[in-house]
C-alpha positions as a printed Julia matrix, in Angstrom:
138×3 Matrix{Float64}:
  74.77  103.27  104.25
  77.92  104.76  105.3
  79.67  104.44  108.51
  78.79  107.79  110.6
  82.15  107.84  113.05
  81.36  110.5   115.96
  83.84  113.5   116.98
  84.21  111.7   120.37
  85.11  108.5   118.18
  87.44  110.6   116.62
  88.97  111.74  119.91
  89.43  108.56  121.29
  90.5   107.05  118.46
  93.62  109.35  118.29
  94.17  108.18  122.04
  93.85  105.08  121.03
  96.21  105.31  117.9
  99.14  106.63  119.89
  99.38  103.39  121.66
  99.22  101.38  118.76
 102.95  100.16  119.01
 101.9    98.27  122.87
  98.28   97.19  121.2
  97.64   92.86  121.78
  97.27   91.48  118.42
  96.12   88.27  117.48
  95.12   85.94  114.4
  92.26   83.76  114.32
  92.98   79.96  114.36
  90.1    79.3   111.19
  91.2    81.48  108.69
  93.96   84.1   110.37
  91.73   87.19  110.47
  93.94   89.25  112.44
  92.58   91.15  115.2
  93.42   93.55  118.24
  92.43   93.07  122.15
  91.49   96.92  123.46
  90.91   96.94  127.22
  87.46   98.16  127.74
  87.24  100.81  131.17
  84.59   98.88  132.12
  84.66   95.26  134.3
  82.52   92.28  135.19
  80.55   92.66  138.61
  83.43   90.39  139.95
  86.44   92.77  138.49
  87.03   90.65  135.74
  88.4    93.13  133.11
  86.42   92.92  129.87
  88.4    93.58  127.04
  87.04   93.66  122.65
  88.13   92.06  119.8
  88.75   94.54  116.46
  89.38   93.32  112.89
  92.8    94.94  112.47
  91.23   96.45  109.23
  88.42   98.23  111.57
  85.68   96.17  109.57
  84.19   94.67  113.04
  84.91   94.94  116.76
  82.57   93.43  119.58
  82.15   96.42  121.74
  78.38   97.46  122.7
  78.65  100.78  120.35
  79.43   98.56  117.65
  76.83   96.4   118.32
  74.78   99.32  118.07
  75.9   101.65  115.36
  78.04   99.55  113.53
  80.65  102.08  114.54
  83.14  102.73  117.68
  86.26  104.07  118.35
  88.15  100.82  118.5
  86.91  100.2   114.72
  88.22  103.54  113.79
  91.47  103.52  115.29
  92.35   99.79  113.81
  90.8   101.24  110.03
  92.82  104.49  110.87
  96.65  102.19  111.78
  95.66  100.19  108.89
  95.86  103.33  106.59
  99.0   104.34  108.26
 100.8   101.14  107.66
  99.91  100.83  104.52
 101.06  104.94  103.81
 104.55  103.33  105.58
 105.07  100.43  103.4
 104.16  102.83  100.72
 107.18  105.0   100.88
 109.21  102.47  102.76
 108.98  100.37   99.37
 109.44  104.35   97.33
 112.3   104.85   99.15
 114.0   101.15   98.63
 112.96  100.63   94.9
 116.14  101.7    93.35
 118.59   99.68   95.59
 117.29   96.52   94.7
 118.85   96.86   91.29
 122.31   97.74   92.79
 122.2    95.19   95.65
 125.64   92.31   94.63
 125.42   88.71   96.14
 128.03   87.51   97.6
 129.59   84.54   97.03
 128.93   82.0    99.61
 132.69   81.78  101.76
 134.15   78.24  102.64
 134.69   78.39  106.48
 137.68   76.9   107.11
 137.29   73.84  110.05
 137.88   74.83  113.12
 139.06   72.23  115.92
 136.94   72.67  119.22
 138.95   73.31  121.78
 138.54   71.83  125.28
 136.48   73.68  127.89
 139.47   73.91  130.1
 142.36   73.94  127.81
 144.84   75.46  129.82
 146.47   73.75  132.92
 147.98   75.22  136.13
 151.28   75.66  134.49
 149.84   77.26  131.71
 148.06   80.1   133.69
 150.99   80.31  136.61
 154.62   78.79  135.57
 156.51   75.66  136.94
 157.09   75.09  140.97
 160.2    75.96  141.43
 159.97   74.19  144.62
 158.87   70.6   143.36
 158.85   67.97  146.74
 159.33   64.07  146.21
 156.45   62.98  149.22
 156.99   59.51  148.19
């Protein structure tokens, strides 16, 4: 059965989408699923905010509509920024494929030593001259 994504899905998924870049993303210790953190605009009774955990590919999320429908606009926006990275490293890697073949390695350089040089290297008659008026107090 496919996956039936609403128009207000759609909707908020596009709001959702455009703040991609400041989304929390995490990896699961087990097996490093990755997965997002959306804020939900609901709280607990005590204020608590409530927030769901996506699959970054959109396969799962933990939201109630989910739960329900096996569909929400948190799934759709993660399957939708998966799509759009993978459309970036698409022509990202188009774009780069002929300057691998031109790209010259260097020669590693030999830095010469260098001798570290005291904190305070220079002394009061470095920075200001000799006292012309030098006094015997002894």
């Amino acid at each position: 059965m496919a996956v039936q994504f609403t128009s207000s899905m759609h909707a908020q998924a596009e709001v959702l989408l455009a703040r991609a870049s400041r989304w929390a993303r995490g990896e699961r210790n087990k097996d490093g699923m990755a997965f997002f953190l959306f804020s939900s605009s609901r709280t607990t009774k005590d204020g608590t905010p409530i927030y769901h955990k996506t699959r970054a590919d959109g396969g799962w999320c933990s939201c109630p509509s989910f739960e329900y429908r096996q569909a929400c606009s948190h799934a759709l926006a993660a399957q939708m920024n998966a799509e759009r990275q993978a459309r970036h490293d698409a022509e990202s890697d188009a774009l780069f494929a002929g300057y691998t073949k031109h790209v010259v390695k260097a020669a590693p350089v030999a830095l010469a030593p260098t001798k570290p040089t005291p904190r305070f290297s220079r002394g009061y008659a470095d920075l200001y001259g000799p006292d012309d008026d030098t006094v015997d107090a002894y």
